[in-house]
Structure formats: structure tokens, C-alpha cells
C-alpha positions in Angstrom: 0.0 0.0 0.0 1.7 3.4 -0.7 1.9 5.6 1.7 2.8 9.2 1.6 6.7 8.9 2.3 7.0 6.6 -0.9 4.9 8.9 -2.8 7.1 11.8 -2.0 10.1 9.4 -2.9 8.6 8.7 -6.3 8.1 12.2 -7.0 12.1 13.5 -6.4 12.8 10.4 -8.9 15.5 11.9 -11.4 14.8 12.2 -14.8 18.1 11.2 -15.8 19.2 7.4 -16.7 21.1 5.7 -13.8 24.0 5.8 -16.2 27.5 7.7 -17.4 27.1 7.0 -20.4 27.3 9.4 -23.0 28.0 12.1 -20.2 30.3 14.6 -20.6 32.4 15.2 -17.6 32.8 18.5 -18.2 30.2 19.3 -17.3 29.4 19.2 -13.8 25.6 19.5 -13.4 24.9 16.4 -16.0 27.9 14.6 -14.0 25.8 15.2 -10.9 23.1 14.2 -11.8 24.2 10.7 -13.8 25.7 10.4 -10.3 22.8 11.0 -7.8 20.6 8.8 -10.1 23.1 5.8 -9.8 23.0 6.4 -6.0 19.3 6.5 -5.9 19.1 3.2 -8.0 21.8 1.4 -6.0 19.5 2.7 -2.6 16.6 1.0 -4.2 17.7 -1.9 -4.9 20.2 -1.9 -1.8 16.6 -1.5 0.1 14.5 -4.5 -2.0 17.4 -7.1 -1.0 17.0 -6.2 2.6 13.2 -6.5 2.0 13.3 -9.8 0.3 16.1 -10.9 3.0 13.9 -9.9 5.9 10.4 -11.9 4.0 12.9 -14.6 3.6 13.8 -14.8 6.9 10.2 -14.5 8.4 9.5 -17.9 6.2 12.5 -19.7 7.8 11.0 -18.9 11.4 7.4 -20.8 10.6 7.0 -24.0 11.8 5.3 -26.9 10.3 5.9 -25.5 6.3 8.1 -26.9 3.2 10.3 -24.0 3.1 11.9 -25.2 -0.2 8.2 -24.9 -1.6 6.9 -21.9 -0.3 10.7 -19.7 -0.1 11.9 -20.8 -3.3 11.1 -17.9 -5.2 12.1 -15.2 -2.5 15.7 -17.2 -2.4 16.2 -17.0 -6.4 14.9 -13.6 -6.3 17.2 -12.4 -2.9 20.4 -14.2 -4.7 19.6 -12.3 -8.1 19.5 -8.6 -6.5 22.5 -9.3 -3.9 24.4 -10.2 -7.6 22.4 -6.9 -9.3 22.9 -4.5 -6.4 26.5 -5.5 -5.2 28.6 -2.2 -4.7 32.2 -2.6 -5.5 34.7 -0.3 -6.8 34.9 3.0 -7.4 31.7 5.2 -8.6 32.7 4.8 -11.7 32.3 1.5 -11.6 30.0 1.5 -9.5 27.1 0.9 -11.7 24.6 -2.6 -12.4 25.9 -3.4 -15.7 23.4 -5.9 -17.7 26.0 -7.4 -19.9 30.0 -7.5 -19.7 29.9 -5.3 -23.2 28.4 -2.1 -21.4 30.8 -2.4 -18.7 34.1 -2.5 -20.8 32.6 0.1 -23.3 32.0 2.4 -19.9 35.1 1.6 -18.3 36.9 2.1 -21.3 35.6 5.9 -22.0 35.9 6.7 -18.2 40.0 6.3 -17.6 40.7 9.4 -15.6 42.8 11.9 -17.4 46.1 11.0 -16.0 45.9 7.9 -16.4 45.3 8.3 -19.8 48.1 10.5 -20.2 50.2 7.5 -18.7 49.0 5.2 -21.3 49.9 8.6 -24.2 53.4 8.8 -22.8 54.2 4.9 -22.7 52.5 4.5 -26.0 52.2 6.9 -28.4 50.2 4.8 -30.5 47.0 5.1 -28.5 47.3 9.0 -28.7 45.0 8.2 -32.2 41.9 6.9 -30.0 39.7 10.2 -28.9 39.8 10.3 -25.2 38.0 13.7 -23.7 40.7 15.1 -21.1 40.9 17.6 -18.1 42.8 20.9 -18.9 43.7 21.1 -15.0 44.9 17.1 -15.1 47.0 18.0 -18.5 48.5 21.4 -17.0 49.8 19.4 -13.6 50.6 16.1 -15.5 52.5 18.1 -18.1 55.9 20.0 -17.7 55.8 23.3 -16.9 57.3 26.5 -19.1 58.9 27.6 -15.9 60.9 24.4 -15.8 61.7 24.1 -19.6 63.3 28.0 -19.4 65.4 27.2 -17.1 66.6 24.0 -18.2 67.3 25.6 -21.5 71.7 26.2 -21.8 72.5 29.1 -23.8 75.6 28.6 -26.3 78.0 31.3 -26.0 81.4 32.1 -27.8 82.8 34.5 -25.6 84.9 33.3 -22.4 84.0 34.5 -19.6 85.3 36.7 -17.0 85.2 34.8 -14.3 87.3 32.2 -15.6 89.8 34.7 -16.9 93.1 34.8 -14.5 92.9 38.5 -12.2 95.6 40.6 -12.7 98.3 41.4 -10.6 97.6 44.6 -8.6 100.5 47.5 -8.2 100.0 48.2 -5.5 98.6 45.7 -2.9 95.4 46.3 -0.7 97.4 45.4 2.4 100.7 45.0 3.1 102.0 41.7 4.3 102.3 42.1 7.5 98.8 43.6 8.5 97.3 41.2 10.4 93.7 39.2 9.7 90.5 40.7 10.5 88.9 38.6 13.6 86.5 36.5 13.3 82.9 37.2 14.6 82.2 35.2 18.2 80.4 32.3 17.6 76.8 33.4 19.3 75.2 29.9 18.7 76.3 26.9 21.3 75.3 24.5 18.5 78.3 24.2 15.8 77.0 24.2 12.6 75.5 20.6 11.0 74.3 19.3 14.5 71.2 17.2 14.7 69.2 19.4 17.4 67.2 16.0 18.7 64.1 16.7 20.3 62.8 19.7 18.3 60.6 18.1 15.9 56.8 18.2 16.5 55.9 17.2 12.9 54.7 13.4 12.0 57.0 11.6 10.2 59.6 14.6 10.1 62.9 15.0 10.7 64.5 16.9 13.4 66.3 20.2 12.4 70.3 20.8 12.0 71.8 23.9 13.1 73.2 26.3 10.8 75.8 29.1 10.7 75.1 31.7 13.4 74.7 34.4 10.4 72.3 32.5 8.2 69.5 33.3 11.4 67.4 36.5 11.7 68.9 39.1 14.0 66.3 39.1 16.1 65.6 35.6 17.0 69.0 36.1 19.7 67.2 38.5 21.2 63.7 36.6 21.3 64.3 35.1 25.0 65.4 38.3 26.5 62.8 39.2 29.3 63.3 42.8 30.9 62.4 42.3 34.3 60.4 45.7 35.7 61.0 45.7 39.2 58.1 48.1 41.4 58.8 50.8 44.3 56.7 49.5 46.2 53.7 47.3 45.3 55.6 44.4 44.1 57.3 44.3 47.0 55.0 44.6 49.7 52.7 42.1 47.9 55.5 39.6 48.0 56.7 39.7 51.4 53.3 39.1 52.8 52.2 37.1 49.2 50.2 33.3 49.6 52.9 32.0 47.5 55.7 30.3 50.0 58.2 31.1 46.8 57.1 34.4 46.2 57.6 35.3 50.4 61.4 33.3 50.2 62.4 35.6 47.0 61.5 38.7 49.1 62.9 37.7 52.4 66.1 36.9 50.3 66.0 40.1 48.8 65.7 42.2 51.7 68.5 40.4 53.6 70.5 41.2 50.5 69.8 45.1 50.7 70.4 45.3 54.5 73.7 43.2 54.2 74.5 46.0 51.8 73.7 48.8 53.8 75.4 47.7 56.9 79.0 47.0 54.4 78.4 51.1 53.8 77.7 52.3 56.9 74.0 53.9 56.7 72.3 53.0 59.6 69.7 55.4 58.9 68.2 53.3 56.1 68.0 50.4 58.7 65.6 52.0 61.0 62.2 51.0 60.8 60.1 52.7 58.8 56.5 54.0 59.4 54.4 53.7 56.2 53.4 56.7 54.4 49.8 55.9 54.6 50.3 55.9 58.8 52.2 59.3 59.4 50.9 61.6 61.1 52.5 64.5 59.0 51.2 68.0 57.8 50.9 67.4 53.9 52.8 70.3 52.0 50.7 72.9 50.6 49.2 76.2 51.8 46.7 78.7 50.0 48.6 81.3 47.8 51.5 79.8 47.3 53.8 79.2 44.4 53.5 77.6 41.5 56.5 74.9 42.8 54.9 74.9 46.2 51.9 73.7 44.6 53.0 70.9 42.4 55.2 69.7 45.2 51.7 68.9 47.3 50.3 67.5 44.2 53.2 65.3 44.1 53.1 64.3 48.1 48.8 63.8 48.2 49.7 61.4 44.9 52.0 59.7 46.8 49.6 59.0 50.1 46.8 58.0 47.8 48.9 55.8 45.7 50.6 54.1 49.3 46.8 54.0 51.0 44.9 52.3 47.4 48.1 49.7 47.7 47.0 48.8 51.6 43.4 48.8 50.5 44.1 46.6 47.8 46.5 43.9 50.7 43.9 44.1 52.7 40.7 43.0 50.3 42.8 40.2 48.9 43.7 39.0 52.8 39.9 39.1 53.7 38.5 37.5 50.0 41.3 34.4 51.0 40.4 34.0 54.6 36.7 34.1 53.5 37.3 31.2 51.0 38.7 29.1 53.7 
């Protein structure tokens, strides 16, 4: 009984014979189409062997009935569309030939291009049979100009100069006992030709060899040279009271480092405990009326406070945001 699904199916059947022959490849919508047709067909009768398998199958599972009687015919008719409606080879070949004379004919008149230019090259012979071929496959099988120009040897009379002896000068460049210019210092630790092991990350690939140190960019020596900015006083203060045990070591070390110095000069001033800015309780510079370098020098001092107290603020929401985790 049809329903509406196979009625749609029949409707989006192509028009076009489940075929390539007599389809010119050049032509890309009557190639797709040949194409989807011999998909279509091949989905049909790929679907009617699974239906006769599956009617087959439900006549083995009765009881009590001559199955050689009564599934003959569905076992003739399953073995002739599994041989129909096999798919093997390419798509090309892909197709349920009726007779071996169609298939040779098709196969014949669907050699790919460089194939056939293969067969031209190895004999020349066959170069009289028309064969339809691909101007992209001909340009990539086929030798290029570029290659021919530059193979090409000019035939010249003259001698050159090159080969000519030099001569002598009067008067030399440098006299004999000048010494040699020095060479440049070797920047790379790698001598040239070494097999740097290791360095590959490609499949399959093989791992680089080191060159001479002048045949590399200038600036690749340069690449791994970090400038390390060093803070007044945020860095600082962050690390000796950081979370990071590392971080707190580095800044205890450093400290030690600066006090040991200042003790080897004398300046005991600098070893006195300091009160932070932010806790001083200091009359800021500035007064009403004054001078022009009176007044930039309290700008300066009130930037300074607010810079020192937005540092503390910032300690201080970081200490409170990690003890409230915990």
C-alpha cells in the first residue's frame, strides 16, 4: 500500500538514466546528476534485497511449512539482487551493468585523465583513440614553461670573465704584515651541521640541523630576552606578605641582600624601621597662595599618600577575600 513517504520518494525520482554514459564530464551539473541517479538506484535496490532478505527470513521462522516450496522464489529472487545491487569499486564502476559489453565500453571511455596521459606517454600509439581530457589534469601532468626555461643552456662564444686569470695589482690592498681581521664570536652553542634532537613536533619529520650563526634573523637572539620591571613599592609589599611560600622566600632573600649592603656602607639610617606613608601623622605640603612649585610639590606628596593608602586597601581586600574562602 503506498503511503505518503513513498509517494514523495517517487516524486524526487530523477529524470536522468542511472547511467555515465554518454555524459560529458565537463560538465558538472549532468555529471551530478548521472551520479545521484546511480546512488538512488543502487539505494533502491540496496533497500529491495534487505526486503526480500527480511520476508525470507520470516518464512524460515514458521513451523510446520516446506520452506523449499513456499521460499523458493524469495531465495532466487534475494540471490539475483545481492548479484544486481553489489557495490564494488569506485563510482565509476559503480554501476549494475546488464552485460560485460556495457561495462568495458563504460570503463573504457571513463579512464581518468592522468591515467590516460600515462598510457599517451608509454605509447604513443593510442594518442590516435579520442579520449575527452581535463585541462587542470594535462597542465599538472604536463611539464611546466617555468621548468623548460630554465633547463634551456645558452651557447656562448665568448669566455667568460670569471674564468679569466685576475691581474696582478701595483700596488697591494694590504701589506704583508697587517694582520687578519677577527672572526665574529660564535653566538650559537650548536656548531654548525648538529642534529638538534628533540625539536621536531611534525609526523613523520625529521629533526632540524643547526646552521651558521649568520644565516638566522637578528632578532631571534634576542627573542628570549625578558626585561624584568621591578616596582617601588607594590611588588614588594605584595610579596613579602604574598600566599605564595616562593614568592615570600624571593622577598625575604632580597631584603636580607639590601640590609647586608647597607650595613657593608655604613647607613644605619636606612635600617631604622620605617613608618608607612599611609600611617604618618605628618602636615601634607601645601598652603593657600602659594607658588606655583609649592603647589606641584603637594600635588606630588597627596599622589604619593593615595597611591601608598589604594596599595593597603588593595592587601587588605585580597587578605579578607582568601580568609573568607577558607
Amino acid at each position: 500500500m503506498p503511503t505518503p513517504e513513498s509517494e514523495n520518494f517517487k516524486s524526487m525520482k530523477p529524470k536522468v538514466a542511472p547511467t555515465f554514459n554518454g555524459v560529458d564530464f565537463s560538465d558538472p551539473k549532468a555529471f551530478k546528476a548521472a551520479e545521484d541517479a546511480i546512488i538512488r538506484e543502487q539505494w533502491v535496490g540496496a533497500m529491495m534485497v534487505r526486503l526480500v532478505g527480511e520476508e525470507m527470513n520470516k518464512c524460515y521462522m514458521r513451523e510446520g511449512v516446506n520452506h523449499l516450496e513456499n521460499c523458493g522464489h524469495l531465495r532466487e529472487r534475494y540471490l539475483q539482487l545481492l548479484a544486481a545491487n553489489k557495490i564494488k569499486g569506485t563510482k565509476f564502476q559503480q554501476q549494475n551493468y546488464m552485460s560485460k559489453q556495457d561495462e568495458a565500453v563504460d570503463l573504457e571511455a571513463k579512464v581518468h585523465p592522468i591515467n590516460r596521459i600515462a598510457q599517451l606517454q608509454e605509447d604513443p600509439k593510442a594518442s590516435s583513440s579520442a579520449t575527452m581530457l581535463c585541462t587542470r589534469c594535462l597542465r599538472t601532468a604536463l611539464p611546466s614553461q617555468n621548468a623548460l626555461r630554465t633547463a634551456t643552456r645558452y651557447i656562448s662564444t665568448s669566455r667568460p670573465f670569471l674564468s679569466e686569470a685576475a691581474p696582478p695589482l701595483s700596488t697591494p690592498i694590504s701589506s704583508p704584515g697587517d694582520a687578519a681581521p677577527s672572526a665574529a664570536p660564535k653566538i650559537s652553542s650548536c656548531p654548525e651541521g648538529t642534529v638538534m634532537k628533540g625539536l621536531n613536533y611534525l609526523k613523520n619529520g625529521q629533526d632540524p640541523v643547526a646552521m651558521k650563526d649568520e644565516e638566522y634573523p637578528a632578532w631571534l637572539w634576542e627573542c628570549l630576552e625578558v626585561t624584568q620591571k621591578t616596582g617601588a613599592g607594590e611588588e614588594d609589599l605584595d610579596d613579602e606578605f604574598s600566599k605564595s611560600k616562593k614568592k615570600r622566600k624571593q622577598a625575604m632573600k632580597r631584603k636580607r641582600e639590601i640590609d647586608e649592603k647597607l650595613l657593608a656602607e655604613g647607613n644605619f639610617e636606612a635600617l631604622e624601621p620605617k613608618v608607612p606613608l599611609q600611617h604618618q601623622s605628618v602636615n601634607l605640603p601645601g598652603k593657600e597662595g602659594g607658588s606655583t612649585e609649592e603647589n606641584l610639590a603637594a600635588k606630588k606628596a597627596r599622589d604619593e599618600l593615595m597611591r601608598a593608602m589604594r596599595v593597603e586597601r588593595k592587601s587588605k581586600i585580597k587578605e579578607r577575600n582568601y580568609l573568607q574562602s577558607m
